[in-house]
C-alpha beads as a LAMMPS data file, in Angstrom:
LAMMPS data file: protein, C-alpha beads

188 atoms
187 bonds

1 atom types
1 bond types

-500.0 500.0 xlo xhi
-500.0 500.0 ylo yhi
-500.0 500.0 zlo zhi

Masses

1 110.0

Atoms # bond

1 1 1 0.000 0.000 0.000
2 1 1 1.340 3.509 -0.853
3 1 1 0.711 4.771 2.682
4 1 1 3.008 2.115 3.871
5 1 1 5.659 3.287 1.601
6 1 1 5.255 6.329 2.751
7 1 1 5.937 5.622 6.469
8 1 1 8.849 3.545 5.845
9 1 1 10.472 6.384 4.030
10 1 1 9.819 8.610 6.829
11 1 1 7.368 10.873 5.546
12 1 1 4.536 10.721 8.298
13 1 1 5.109 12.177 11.505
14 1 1 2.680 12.495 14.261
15 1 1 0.145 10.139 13.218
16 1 1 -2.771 9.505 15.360
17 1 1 -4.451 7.278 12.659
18 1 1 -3.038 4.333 10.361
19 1 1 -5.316 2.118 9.606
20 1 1 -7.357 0.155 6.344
21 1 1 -10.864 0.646 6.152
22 1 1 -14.114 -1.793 6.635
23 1 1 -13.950 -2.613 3.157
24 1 1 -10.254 -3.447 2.797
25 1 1 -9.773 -1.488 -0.092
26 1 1 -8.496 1.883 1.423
27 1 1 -5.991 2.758 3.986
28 1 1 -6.427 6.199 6.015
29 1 1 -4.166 8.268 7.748
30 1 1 -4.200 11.268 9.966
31 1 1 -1.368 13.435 10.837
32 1 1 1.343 15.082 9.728
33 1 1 3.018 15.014 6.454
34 1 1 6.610 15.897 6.117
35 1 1 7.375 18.267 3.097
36 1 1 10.781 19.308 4.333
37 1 1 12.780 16.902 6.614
38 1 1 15.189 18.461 9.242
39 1 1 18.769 18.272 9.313
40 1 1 20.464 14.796 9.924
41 1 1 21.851 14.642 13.695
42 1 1 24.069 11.645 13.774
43 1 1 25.178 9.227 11.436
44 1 1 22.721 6.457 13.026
45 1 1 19.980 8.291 11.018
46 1 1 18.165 10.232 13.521
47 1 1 17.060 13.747 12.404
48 1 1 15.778 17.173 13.671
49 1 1 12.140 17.769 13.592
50 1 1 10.744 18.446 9.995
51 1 1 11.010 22.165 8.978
52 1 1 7.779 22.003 7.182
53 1 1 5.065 19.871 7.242
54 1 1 1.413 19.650 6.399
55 1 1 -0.902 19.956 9.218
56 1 1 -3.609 18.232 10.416
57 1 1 -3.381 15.807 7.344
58 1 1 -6.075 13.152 6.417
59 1 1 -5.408 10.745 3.344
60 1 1 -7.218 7.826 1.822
61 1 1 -5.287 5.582 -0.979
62 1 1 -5.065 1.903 -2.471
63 1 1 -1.934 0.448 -3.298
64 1 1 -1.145 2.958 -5.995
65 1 1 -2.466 5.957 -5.570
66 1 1 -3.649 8.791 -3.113
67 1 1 -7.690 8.819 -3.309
68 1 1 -8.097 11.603 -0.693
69 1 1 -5.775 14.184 0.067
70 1 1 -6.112 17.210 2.656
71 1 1 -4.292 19.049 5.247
72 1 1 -3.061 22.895 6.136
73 1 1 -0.277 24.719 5.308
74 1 1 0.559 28.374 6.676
75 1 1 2.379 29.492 3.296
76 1 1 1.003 28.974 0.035
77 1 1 4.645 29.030 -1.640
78 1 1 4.726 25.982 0.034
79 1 1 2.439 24.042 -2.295
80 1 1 4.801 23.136 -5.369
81 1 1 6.728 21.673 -2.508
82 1 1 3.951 19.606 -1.660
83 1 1 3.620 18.205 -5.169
84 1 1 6.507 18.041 -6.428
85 1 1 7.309 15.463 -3.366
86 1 1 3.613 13.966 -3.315
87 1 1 1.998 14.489 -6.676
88 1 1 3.257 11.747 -8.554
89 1 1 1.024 9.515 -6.437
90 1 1 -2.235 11.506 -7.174
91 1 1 -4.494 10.255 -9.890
92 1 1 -7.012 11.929 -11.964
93 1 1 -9.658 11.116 -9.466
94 1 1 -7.863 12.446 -6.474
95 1 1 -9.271 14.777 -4.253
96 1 1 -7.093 17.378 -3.231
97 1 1 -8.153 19.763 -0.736
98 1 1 -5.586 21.509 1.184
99 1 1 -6.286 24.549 3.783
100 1 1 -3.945 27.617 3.335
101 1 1 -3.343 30.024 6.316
102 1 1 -2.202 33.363 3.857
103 1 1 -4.936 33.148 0.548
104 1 1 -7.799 35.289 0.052
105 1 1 -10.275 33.992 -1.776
106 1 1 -10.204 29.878 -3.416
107 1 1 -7.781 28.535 -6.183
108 1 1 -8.294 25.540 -8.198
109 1 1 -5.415 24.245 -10.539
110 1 1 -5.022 21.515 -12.236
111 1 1 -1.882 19.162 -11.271
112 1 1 -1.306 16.652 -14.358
113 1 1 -4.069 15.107 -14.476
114 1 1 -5.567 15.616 -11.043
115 1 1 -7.091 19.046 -9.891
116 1 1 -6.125 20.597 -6.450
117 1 1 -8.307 23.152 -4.687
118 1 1 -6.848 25.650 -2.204
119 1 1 -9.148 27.030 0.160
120 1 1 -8.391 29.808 2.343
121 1 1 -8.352 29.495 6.017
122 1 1 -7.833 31.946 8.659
123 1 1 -9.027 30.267 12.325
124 1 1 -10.506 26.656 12.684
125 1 1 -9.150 22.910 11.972
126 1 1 -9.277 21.149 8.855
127 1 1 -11.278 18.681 9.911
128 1 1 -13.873 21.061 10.878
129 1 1 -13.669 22.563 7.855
130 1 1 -14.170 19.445 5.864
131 1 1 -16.779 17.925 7.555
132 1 1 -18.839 21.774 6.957
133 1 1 -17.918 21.681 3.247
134 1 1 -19.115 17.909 2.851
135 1 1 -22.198 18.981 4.963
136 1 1 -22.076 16.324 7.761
137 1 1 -22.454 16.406 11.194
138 1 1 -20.722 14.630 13.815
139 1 1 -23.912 12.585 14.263
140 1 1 -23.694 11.396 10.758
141 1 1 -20.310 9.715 11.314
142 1 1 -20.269 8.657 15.051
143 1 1 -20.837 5.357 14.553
144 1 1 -18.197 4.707 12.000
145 1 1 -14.575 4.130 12.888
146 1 1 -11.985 6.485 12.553
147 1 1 -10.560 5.361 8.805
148 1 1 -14.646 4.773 7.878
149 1 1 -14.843 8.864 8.662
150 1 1 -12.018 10.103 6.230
151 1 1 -13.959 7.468 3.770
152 1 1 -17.177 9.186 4.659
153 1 1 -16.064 12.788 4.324
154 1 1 -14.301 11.814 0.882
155 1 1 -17.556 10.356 -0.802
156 1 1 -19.641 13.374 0.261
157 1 1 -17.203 15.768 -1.197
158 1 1 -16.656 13.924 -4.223
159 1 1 -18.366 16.536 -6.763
160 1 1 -17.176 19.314 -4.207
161 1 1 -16.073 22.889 -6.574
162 1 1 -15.359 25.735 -4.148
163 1 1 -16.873 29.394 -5.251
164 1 1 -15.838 31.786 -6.477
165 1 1 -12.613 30.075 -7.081
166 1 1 -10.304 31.762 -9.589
167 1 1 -8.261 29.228 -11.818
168 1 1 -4.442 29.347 -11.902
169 1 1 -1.453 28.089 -12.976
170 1 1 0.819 25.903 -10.638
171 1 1 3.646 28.167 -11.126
172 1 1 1.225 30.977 -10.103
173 1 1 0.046 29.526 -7.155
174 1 1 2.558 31.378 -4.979
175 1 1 1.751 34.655 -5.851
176 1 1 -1.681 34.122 -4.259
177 1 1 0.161 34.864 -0.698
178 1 1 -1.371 37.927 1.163
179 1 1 1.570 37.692 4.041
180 1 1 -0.876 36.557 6.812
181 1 1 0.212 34.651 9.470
182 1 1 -1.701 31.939 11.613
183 1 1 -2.533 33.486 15.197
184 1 1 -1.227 31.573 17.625
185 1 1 -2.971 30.753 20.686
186 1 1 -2.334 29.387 24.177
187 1 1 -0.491 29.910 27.611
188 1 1 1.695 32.963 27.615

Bonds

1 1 1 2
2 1 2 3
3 1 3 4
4 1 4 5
5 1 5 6
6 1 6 7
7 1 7 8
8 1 8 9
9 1 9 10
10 1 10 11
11 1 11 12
12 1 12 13
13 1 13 14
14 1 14 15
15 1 15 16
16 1 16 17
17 1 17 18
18 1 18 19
19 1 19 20
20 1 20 21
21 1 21 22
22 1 22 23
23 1 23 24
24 1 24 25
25 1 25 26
26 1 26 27
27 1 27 28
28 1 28 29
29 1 29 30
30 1 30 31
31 1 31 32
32 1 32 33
33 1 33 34
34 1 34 35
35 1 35 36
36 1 36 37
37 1 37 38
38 1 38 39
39 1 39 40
40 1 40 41
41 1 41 42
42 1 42 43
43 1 43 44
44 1 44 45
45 1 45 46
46 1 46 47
47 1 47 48
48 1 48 49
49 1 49 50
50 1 50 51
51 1 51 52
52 1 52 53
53 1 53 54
54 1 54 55
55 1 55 56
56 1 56 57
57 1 57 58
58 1 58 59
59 1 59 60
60 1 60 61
61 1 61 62
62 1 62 63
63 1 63 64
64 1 64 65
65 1 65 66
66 1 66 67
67 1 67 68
68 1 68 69
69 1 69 70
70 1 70 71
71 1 71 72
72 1 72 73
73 1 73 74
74 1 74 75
75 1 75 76
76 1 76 77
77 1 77 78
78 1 78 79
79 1 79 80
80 1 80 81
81 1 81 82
82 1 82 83
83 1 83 84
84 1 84 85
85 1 85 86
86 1 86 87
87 1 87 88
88 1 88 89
89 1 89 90
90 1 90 91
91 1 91 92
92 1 92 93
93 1 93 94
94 1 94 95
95 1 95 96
96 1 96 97
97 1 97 98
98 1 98 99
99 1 99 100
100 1 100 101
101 1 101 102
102 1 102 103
103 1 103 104
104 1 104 105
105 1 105 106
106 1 106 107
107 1 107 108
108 1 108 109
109 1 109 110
110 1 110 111
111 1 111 112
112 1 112 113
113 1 113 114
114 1 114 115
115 1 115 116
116 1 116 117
117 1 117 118
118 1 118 119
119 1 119 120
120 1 120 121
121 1 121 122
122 1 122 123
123 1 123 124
124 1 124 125
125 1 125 126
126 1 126 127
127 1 127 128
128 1 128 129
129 1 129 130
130 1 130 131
131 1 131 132
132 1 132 133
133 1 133 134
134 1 134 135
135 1 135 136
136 1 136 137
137 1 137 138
138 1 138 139
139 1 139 140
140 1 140 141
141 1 141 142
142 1 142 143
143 1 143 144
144 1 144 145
145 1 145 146
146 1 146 147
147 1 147 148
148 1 148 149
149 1 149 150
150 1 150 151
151 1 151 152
152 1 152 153
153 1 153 154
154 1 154 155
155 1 155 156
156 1 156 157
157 1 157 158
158 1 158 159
159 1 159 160
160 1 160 161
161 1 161 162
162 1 162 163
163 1 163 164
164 1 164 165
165 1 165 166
166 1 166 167
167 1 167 168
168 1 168 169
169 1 169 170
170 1 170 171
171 1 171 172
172 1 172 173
173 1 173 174
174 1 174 175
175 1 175 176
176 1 176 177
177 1 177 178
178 1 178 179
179 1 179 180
180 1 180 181
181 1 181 182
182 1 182 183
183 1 183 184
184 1 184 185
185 1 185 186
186 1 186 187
187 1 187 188
């Protein structure tokens, strides 16, 4: 499974969800995704924390091929990082919704043969997010496990088209930054 692949290369970190769906045909993961790894600190292997990651990120894919594919990131110049490292996996029938902290208004662009949506997204959590734009409620998913959820947010977004989206070019995609920053809360 691609997932798989990915965690024995090192590129999840922080997962708090790694598991195959009921029907056998998915795997799902929540956590982080590493799009820039830190700086090696020995020779045994063992690194820094990641310099940049995607947050909060839920996936769904087969053996293959990412099905599902969301998260956060707080820059948007960050996003041809993203692909460059991830994209190859995506298929034409990906879904690729990813939360940016410092974007005005939505993006869509199309990424070979896939298309990725950018959604702006000043306070809140992804998952919040994604569960408003599919238009379920926590009481629609309660009763399915944690991998079933992703599965169930993914089939309810499937013909999901933000408005009012303006169409770009990947190469344009960073020029969409407006320099915000993500507030951040907490003990002082």
């Amino acid at each position: 499974m691609l997932l798989k692949k990915y965690e024995e290369a090192g590129h999840l970190f922080n997962a708090n969800l790694f598991e195959a769906c009921s029907d056998g045909k998915l795997e799902a993961y929540r956590g982080e995704l590493i799009l820039l790894e830190g700086a090696m600190l020995d020779t045994s292997g063992r690194r820094k924390p990641p310099l940049k990651v995607l947050q909060q990120a839920a996936m769904l894919a087969d053996d293959s091929q990412l099905k599902f594919f969301t998260g956060m990131l707080d820059d948007v110049a960050d996003v041809p990082t993203l692909l460059e490292r991830y994209g190859k996996d995506m298929a034409a029938d990906t879904l690729s919704v990813i939360f940016v902290v410092n974007i005005n208004k939505p993006a869509i662009f199309d990424h070979y043969t896939s298309t990725v949506y950018l959604i702006p997204m000043d306070d809140g959590l992804p998952w919040s997010e994604l569960m408003q734009l599919a238009g379920l409620e926590k009481a629609d998913v309660k009763s399915l496990s944690s991998p079933d959820k992703i599965q169930a947010v993914y089939r309810e977004l499937t013909s999901f088209r933000p408005r009012n989206a303006v169409s770009v070019a990947l190469a344009d995609v960073p020029a969409l930054s407006n320099g915000k920053q993500r507030e951040m809360r907490g003990a002082v």
